[in-house]
PyMOL Python script that loads the backbone (N, CA, C, O; Angstrom):
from pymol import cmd

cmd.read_pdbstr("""\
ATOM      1  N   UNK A   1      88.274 136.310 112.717  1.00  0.00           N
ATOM      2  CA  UNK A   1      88.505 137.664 112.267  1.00  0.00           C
ATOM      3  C   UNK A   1      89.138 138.498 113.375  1.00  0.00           C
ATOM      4  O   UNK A   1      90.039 139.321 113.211  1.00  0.00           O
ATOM      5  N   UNK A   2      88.530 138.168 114.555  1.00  0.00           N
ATOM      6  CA  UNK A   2      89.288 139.019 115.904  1.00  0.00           C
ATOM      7  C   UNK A   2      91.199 139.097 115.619  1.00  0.00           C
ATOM      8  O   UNK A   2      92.007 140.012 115.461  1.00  0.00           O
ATOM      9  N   UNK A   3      91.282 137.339 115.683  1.00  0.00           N
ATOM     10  CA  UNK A   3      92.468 137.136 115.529  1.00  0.00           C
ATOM     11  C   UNK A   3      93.772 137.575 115.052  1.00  0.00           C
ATOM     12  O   UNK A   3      94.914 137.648 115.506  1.00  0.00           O
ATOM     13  N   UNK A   4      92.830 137.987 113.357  1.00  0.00           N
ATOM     14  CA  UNK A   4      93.357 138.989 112.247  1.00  0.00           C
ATOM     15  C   UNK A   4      93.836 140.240 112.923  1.00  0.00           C
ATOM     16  O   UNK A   4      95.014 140.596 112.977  1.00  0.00           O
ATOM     17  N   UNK A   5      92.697 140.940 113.487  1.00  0.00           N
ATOM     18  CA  UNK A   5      92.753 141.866 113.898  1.00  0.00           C
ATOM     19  C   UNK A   5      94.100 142.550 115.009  1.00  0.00           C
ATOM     20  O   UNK A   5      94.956 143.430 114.918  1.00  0.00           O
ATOM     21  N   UNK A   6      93.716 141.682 115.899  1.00  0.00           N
ATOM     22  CA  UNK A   6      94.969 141.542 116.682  1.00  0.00           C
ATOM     23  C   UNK A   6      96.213 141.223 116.485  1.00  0.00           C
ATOM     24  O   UNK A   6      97.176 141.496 117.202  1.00  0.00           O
ATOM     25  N   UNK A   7      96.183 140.527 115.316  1.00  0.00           N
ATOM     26  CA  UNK A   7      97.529 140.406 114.906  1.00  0.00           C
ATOM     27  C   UNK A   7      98.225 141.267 113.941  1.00  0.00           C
ATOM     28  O   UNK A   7      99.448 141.349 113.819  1.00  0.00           O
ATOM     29  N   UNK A   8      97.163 142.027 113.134  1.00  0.00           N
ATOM     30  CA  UNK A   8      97.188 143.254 112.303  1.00  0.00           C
ATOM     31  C   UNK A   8      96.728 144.726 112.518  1.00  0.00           C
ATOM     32  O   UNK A   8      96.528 145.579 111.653  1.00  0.00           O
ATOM     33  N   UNK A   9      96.623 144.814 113.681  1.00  0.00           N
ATOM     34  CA  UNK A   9      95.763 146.249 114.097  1.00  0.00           C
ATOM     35  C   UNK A   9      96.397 147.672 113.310  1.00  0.00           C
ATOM     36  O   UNK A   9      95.598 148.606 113.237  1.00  0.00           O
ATOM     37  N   UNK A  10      97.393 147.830 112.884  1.00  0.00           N
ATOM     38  CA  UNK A  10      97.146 148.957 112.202  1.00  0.00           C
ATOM     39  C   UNK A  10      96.365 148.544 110.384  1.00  0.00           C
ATOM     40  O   UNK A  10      95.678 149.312 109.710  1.00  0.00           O
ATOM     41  N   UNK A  11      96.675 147.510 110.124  1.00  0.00           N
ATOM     42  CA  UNK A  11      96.581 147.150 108.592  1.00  0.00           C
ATOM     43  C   UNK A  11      94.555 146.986 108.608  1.00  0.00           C
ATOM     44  O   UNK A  11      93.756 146.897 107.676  1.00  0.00           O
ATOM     45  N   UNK A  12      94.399 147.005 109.810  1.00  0.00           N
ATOM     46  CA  UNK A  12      92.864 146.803 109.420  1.00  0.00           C
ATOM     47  C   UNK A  12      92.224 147.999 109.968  1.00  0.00           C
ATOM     48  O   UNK A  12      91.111 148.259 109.509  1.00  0.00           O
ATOM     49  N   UNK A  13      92.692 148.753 110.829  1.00  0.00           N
ATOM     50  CA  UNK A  13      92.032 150.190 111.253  1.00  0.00           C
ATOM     51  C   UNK A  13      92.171 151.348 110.053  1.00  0.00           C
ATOM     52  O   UNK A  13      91.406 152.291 109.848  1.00  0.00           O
ATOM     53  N   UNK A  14      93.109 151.068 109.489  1.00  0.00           N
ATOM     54  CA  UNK A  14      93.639 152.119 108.420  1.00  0.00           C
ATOM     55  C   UNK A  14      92.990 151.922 107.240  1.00  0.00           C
ATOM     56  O   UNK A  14      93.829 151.430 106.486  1.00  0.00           O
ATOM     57  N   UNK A  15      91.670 152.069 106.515  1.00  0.00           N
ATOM     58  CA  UNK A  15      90.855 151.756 105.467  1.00  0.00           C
ATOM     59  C   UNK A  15      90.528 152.769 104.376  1.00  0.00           C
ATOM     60  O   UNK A  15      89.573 152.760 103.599  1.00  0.00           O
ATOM     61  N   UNK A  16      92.078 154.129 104.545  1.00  0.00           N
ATOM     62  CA  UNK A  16      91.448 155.276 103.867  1.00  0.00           C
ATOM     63  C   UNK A  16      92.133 154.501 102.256  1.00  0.00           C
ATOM     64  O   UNK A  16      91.503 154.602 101.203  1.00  0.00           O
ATOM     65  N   UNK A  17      93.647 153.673 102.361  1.00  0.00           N
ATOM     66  CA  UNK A  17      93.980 153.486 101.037  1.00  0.00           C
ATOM     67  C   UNK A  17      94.576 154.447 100.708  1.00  0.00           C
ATOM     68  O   UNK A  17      94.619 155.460 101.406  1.00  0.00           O
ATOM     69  N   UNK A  18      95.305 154.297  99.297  1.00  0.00           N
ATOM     70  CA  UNK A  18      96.508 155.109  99.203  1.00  0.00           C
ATOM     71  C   UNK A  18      95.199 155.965  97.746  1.00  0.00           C
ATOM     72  O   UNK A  18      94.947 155.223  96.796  1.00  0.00           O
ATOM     73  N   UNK A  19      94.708 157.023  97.741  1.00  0.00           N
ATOM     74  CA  UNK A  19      94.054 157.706  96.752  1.00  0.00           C
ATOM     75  C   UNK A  19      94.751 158.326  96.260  1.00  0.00           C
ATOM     76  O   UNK A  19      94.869 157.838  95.136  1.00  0.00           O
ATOM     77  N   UNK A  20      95.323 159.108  96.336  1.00  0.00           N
ATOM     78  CA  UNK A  20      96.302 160.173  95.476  1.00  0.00           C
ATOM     79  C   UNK A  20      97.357 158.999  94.460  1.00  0.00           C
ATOM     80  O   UNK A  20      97.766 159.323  93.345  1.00  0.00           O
ATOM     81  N   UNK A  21      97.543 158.174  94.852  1.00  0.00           N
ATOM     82  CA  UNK A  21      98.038 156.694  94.464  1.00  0.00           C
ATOM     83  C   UNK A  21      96.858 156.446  92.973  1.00  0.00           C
ATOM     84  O   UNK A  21      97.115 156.600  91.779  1.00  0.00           O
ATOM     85  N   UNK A  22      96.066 156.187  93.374  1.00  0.00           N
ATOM     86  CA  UNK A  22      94.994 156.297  92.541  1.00  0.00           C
ATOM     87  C   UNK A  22      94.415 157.230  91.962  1.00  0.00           C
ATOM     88  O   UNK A  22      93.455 156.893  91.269  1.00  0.00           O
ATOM     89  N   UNK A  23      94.620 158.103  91.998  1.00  0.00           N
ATOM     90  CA  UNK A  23      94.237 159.493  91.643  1.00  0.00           C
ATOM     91  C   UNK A  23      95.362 159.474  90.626  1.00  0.00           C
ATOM     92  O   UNK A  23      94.840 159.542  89.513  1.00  0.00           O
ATOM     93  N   UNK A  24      96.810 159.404  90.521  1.00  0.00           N
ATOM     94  CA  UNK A  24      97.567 159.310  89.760  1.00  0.00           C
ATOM     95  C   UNK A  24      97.678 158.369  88.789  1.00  0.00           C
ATOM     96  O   UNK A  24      98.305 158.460  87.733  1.00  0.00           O
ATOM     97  N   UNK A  25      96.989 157.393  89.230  1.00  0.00           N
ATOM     98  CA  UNK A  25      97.299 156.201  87.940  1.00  0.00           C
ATOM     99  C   UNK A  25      96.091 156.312  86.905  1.00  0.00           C
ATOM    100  O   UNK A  25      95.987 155.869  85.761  1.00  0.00           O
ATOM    101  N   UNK A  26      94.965 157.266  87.919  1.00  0.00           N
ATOM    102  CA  UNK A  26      93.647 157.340  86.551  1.00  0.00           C
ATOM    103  C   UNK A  26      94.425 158.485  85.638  1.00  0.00           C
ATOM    104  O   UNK A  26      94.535 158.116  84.469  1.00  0.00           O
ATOM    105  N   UNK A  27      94.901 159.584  85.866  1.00  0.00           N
ATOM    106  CA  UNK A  27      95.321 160.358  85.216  1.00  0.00           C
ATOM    107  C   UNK A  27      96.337 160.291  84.346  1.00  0.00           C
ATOM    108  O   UNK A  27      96.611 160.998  83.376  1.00  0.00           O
ATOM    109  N   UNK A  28      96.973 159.155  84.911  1.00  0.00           N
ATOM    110  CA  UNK A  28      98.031 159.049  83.432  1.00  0.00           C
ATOM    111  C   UNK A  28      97.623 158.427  83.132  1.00  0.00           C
ATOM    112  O   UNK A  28      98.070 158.300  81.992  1.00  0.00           O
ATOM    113  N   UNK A  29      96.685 157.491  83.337  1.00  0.00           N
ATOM    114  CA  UNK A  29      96.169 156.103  82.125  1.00  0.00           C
ATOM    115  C   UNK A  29      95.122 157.058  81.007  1.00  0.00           C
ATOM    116  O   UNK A  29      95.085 156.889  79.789  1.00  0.00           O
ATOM    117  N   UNK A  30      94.169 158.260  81.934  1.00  0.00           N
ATOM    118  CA  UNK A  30      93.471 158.554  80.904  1.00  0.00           C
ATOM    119  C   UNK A  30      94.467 159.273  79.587  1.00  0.00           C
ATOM    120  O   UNK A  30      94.213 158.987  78.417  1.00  0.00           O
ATOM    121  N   UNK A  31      95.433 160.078  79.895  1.00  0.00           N
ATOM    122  CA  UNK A  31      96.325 160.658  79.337  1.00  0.00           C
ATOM    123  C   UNK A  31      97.008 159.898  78.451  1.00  0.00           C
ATOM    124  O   UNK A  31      97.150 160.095  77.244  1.00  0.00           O
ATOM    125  N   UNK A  32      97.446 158.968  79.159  1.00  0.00           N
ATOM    126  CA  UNK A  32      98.254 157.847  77.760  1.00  0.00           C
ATOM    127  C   UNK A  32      96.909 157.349  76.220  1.00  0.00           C
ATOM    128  O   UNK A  32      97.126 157.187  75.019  1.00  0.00           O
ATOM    129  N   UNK A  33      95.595 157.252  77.038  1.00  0.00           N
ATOM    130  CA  UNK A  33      94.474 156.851  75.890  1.00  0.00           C
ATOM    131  C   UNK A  33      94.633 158.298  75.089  1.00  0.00           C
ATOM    132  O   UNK A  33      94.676 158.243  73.860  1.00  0.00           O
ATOM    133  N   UNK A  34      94.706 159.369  75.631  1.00  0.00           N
ATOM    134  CA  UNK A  34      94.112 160.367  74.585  1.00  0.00           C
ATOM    135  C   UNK A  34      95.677 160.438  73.912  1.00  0.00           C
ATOM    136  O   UNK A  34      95.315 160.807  72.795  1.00  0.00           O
ATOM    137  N   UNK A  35      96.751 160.371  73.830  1.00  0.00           N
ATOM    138  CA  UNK A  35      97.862 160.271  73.273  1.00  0.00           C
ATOM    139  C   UNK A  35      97.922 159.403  72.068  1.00  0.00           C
ATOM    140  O   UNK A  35      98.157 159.765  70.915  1.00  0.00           O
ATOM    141  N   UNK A  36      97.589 157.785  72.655  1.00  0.00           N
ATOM    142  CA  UNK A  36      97.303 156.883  71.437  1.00  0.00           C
ATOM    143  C   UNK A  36      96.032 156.920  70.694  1.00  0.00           C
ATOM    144  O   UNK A  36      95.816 155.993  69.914  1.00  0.00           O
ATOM    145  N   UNK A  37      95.146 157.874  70.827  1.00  0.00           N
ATOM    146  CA  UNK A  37      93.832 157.952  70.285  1.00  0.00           C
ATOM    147  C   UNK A  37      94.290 158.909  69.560  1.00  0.00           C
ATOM    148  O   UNK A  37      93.484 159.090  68.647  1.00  0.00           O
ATOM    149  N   UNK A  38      95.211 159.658  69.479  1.00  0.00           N
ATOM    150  CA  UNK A  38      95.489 161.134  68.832  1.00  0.00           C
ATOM    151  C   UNK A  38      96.387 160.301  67.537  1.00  0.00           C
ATOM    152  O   UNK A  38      95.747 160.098  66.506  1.00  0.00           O
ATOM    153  N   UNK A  39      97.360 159.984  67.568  1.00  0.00           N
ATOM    154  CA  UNK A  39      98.338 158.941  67.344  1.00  0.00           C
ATOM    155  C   UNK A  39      97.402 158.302  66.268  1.00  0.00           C
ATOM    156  O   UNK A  39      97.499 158.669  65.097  1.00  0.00           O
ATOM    157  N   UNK A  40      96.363 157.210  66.705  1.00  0.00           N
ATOM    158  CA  UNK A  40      96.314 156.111  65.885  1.00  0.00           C
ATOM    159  C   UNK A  40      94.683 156.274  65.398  1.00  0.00           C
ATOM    160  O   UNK A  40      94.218 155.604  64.476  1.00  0.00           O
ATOM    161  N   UNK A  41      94.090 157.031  65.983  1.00  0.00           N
ATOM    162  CA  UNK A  41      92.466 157.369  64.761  1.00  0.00           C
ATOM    163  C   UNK A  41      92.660 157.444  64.088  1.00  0.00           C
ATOM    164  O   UNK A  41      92.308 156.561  63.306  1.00  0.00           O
ATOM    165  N   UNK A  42      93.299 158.367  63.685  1.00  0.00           N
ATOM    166  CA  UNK A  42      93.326 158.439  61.564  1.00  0.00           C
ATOM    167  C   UNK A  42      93.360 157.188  60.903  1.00  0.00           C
ATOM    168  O   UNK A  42      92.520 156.815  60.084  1.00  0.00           O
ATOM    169  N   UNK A  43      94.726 156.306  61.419  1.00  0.00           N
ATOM    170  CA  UNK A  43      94.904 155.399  61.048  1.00  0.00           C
ATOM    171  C   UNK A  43      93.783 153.915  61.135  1.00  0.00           C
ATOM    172  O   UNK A  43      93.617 152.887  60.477  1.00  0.00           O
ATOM    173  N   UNK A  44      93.289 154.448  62.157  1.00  0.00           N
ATOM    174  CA  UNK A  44      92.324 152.786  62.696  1.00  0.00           C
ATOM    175  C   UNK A  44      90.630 153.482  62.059  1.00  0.00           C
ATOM    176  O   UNK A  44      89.575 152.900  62.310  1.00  0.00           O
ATOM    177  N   UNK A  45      90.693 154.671  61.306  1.00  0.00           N
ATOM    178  CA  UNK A  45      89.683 154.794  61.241  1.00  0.00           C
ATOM    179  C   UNK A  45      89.771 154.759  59.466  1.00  0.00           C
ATOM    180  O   UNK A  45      88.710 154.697  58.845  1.00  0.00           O
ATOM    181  N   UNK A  46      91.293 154.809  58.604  1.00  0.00           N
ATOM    182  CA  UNK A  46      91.343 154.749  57.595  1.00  0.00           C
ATOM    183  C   UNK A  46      90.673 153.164  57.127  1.00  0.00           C
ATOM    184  O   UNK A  46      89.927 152.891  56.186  1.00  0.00           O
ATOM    185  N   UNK A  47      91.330 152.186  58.300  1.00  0.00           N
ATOM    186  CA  UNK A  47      91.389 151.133  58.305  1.00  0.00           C
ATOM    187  C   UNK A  47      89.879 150.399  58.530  1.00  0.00           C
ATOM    188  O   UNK A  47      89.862 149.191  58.293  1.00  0.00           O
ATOM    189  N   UNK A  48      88.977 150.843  58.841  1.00  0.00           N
ATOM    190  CA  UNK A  48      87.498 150.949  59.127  1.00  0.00           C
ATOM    191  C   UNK A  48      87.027 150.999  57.783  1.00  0.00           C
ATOM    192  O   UNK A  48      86.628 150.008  57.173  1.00  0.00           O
ATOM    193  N   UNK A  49      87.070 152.040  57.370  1.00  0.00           N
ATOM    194  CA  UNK A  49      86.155 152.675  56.183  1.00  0.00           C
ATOM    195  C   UNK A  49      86.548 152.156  54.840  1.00  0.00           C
ATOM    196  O   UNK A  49      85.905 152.341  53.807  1.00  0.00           O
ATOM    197  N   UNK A  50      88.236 151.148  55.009  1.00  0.00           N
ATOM    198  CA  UNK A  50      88.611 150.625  54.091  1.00  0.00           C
ATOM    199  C   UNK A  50      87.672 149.294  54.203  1.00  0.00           C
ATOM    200  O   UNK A  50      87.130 149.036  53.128  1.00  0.00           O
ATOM    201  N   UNK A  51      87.389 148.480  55.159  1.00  0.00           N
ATOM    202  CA  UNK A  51      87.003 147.461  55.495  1.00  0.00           C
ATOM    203  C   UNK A  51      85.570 147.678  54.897  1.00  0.00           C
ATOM    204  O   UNK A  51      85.036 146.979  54.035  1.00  0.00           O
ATOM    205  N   UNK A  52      85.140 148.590  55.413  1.00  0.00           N
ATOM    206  CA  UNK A  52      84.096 148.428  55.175  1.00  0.00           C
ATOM    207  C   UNK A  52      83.284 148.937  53.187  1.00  0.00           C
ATOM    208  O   UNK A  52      82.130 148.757  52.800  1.00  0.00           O
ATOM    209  N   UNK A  53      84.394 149.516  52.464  1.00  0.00           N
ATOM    210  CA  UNK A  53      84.353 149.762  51.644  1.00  0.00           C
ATOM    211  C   UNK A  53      84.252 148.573  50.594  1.00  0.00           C
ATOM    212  O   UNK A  53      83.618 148.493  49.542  1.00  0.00           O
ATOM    213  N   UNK A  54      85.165 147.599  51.298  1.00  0.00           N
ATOM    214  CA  UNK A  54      85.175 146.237  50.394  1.00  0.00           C
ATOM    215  C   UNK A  54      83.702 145.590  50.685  1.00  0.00           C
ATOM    216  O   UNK A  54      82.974 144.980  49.901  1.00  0.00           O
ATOM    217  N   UNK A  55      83.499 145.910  52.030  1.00  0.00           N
ATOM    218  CA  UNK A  55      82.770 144.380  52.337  1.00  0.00           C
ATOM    219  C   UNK A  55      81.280 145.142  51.246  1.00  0.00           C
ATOM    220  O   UNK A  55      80.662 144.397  50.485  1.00  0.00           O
ATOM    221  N   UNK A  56      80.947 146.538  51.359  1.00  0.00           N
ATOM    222  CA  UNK A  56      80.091 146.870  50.453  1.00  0.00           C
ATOM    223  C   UNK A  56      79.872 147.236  49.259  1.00  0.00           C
ATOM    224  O   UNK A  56      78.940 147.890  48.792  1.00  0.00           O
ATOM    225  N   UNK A  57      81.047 146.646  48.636  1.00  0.00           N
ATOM    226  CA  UNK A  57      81.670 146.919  46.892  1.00  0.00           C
ATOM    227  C   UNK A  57      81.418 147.703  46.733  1.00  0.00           C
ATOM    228  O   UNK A  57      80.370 147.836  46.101  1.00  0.00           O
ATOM    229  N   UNK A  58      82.198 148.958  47.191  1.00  0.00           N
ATOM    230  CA  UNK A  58      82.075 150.313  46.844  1.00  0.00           C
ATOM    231  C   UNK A  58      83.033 150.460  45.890  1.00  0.00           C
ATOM    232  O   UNK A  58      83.207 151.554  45.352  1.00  0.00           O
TER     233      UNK A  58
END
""", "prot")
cmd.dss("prot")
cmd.show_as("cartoon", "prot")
cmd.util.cbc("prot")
cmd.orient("prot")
């Protein structure tokens, strides 16, 4: 591990990581879900209640 070290000394002292990096990718990922959740509930929930309409011979 020394070895590593020495041969990588900034790549192993530097442990903050890129956050704002990450901070950005949670925010558009949550953003893209509430887009396709807006989008496709109606539909996946028509599709539910149809399913389940058969399976209970309504």
């Amino acid at each position: 591990m020394n070895t590593l070290r020495r041969r990588f000394p900034v790549r192993w002292s530097d442990e903050r990581g890129d956050v704002p990096g990450w901070v950005l990718i949670t925010l558009m990922t949550a953003g893209l879900v509430m887009i396709i959740w807006g989008l496709a509930g109606p539909a996946l929930s028509g599709v539910f209640q149809q399913a389940i309409d058969r399976v209970s011979g309504m």
